[in-house]
MDTraj code that builds the backbone (N, CA, C; nanometers):
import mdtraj as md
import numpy as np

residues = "UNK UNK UNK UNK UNK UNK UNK UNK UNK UNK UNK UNK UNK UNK UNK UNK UNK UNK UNK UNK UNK UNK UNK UNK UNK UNK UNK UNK UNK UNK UNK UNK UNK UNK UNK UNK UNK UNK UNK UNK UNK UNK UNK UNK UNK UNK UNK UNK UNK UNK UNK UNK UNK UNK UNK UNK UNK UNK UNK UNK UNK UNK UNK UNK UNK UNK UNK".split()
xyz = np.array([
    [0.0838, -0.1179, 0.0000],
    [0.0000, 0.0000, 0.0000],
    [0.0879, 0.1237, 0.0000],
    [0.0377, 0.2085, -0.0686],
    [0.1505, 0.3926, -0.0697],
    [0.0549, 0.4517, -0.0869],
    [0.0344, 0.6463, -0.0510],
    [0.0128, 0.7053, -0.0509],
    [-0.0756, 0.7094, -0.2035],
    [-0.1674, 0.7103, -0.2530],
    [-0.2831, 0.7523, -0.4078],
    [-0.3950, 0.6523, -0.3983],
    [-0.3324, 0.5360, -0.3000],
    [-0.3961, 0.4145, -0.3754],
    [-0.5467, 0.4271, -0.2834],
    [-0.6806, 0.3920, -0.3887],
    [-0.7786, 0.4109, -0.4034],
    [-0.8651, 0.2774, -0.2787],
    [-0.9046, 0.3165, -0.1889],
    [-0.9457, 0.1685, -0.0779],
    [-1.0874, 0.2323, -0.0412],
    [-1.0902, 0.1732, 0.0190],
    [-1.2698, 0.1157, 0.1448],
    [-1.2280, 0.0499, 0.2788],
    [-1.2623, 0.0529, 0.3446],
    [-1.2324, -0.0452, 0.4821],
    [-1.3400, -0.1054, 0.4275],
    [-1.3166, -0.2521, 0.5569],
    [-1.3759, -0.3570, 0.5423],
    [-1.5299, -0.3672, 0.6169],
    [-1.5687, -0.4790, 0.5851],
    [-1.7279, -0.4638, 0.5973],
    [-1.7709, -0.4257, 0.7608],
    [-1.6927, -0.4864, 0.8426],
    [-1.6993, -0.4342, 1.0012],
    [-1.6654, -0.3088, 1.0518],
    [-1.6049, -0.2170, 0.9469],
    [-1.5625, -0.1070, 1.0177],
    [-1.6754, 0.0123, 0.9922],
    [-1.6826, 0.1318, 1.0776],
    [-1.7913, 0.2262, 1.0765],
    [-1.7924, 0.2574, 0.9358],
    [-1.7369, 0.3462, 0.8464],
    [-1.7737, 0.3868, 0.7457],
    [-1.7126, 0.3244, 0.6236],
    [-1.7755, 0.1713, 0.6226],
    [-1.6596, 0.1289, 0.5562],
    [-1.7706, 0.1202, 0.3880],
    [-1.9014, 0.2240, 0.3899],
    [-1.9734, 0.2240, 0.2409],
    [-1.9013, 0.3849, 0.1308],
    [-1.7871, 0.3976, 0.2416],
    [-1.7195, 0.5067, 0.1628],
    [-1.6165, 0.4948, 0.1138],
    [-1.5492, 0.5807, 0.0058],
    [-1.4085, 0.5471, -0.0425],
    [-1.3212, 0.6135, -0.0403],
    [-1.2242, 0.6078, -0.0015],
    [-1.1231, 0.6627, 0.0461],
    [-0.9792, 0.6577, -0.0580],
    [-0.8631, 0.7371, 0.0101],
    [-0.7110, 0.7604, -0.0397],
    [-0.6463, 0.7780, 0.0840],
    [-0.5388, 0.6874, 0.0276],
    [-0.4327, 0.6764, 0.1660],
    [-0.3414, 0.8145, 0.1156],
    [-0.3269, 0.9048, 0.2343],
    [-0.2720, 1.0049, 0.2247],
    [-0.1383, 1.0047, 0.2817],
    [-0.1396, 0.9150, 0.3902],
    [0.0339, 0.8699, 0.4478],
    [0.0027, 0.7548, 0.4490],
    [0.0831, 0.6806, 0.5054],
    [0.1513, 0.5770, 0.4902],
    [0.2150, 0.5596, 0.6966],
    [0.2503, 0.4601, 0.7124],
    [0.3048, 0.4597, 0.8455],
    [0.4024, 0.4445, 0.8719],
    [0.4836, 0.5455, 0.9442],
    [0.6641, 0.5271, 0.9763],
    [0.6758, 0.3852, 1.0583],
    [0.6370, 0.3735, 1.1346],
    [0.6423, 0.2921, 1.2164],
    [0.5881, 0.1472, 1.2216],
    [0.6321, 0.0155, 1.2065],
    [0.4908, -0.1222, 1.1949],
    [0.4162, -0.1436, 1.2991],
    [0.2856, -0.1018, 1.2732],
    [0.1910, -0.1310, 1.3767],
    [0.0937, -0.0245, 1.3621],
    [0.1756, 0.1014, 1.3129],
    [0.1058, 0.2311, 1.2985],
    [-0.0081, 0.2696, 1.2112],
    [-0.0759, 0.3383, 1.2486],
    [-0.2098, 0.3309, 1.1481],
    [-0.2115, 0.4294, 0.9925],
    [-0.2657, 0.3901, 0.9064],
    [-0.2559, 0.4976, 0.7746],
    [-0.3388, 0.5984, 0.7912],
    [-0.3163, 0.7152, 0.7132],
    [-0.4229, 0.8338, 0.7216],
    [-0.4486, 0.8656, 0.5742],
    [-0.6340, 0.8339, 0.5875],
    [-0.6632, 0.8452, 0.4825],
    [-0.7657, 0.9484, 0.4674],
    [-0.7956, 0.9418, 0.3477],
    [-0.9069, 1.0913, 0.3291],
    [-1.0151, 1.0642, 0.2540],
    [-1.1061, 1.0821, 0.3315],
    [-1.2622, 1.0170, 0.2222],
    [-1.2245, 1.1023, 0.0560],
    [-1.3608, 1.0417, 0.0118],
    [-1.3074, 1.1110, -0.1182],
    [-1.4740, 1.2096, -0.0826],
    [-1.5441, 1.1820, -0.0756],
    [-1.6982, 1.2672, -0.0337],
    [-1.6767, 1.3601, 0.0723],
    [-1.5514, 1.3775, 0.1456],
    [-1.5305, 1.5291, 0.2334],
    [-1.3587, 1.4853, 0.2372],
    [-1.2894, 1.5849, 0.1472],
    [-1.1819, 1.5301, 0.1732],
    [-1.0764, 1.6589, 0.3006],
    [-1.1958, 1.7458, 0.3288],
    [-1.1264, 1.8321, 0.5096],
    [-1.0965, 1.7289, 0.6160],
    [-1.1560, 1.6162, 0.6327],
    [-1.1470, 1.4728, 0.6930],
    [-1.0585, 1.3763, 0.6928],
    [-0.9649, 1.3856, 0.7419],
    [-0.8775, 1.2833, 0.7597],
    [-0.8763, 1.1721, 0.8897],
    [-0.8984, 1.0628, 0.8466],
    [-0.9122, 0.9600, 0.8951],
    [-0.7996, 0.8637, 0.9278],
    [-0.8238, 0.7356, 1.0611],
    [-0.6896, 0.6787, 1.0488],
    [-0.7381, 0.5590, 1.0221],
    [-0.6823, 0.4669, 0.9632],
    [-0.6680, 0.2845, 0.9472],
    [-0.5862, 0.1763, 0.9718],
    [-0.6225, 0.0921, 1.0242],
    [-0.5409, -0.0149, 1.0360],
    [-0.5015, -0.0857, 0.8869],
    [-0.3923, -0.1280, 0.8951],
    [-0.3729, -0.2133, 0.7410],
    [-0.4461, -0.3471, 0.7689],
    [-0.5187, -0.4016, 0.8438],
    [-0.5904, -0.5021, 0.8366],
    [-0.7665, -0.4488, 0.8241],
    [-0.7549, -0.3585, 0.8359],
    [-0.9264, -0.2871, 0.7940],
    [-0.9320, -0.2456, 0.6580],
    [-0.8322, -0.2489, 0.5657],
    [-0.8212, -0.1756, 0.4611],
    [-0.8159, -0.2843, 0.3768],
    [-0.9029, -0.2327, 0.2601],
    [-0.9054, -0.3023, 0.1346],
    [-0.8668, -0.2535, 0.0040],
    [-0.8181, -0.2681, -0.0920],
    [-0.7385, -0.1638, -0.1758],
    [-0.8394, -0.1974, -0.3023],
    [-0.8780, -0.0698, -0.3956],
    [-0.9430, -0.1249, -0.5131],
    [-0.8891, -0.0751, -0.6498],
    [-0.7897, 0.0421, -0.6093],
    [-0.6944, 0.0608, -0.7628],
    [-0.5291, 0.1208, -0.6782],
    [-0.4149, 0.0491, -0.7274],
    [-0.2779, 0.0679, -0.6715],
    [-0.2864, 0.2008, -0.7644],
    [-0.2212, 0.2910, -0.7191],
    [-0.1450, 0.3945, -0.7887],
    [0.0270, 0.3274, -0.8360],
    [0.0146, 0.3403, -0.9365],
    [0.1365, 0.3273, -1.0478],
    [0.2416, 0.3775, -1.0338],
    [0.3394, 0.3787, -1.0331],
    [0.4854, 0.4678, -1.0617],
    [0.5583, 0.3842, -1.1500],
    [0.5451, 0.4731, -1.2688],
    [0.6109, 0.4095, -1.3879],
    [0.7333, 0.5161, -1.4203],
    [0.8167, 0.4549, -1.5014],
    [0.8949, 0.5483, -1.5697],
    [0.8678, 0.6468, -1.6702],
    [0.8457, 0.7727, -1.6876],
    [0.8093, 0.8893, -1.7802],
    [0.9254, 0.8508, -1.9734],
    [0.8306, 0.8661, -2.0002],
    [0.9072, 0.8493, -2.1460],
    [0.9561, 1.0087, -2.1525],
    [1.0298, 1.0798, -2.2630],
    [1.0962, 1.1621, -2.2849],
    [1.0727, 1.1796, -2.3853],
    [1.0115, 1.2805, -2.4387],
    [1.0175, 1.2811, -2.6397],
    [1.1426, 1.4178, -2.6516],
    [1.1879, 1.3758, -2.7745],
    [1.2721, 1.5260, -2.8151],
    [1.2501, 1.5750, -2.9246],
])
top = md.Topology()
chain = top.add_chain()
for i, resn in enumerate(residues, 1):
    res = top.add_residue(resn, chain, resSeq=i)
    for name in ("N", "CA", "C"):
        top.add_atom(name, md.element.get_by_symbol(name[0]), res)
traj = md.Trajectory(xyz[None], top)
């Protein structure tokens, strides 16, 4: 999981009929992610990586170059 990628928590958690973006990531293992609904994104939220479900990875590809 990194910072773009497109999730939901899982079916037990409070708002888990919304969709979200992981906005950090966690320094620490154990630490929770902070994510940001996408329907109020002034809201930042935290997650466990076991509540989280991912539904599109954000990419990092290499940029082509034209000249």
């Amino acid at each position: 999981m990194q910072v773009g990628d497109l999730i939901r928590l899982k079916k037990h958690c409070k708002h888990n009929d919304r969709w979200a973006i992981i906005v950090r990531t966690p320094i620490f293992r154990g630490d929770l992610f902070s994510i940001m609904y996408v329907d109020d994104p002034a809201y930042i939220a935290r997650a466990a990586e076991r509540n989280i479900k991912i539904y599109s990875e954000l990419r990092k590809g290499k940029t082509s170059e034209t000249s």
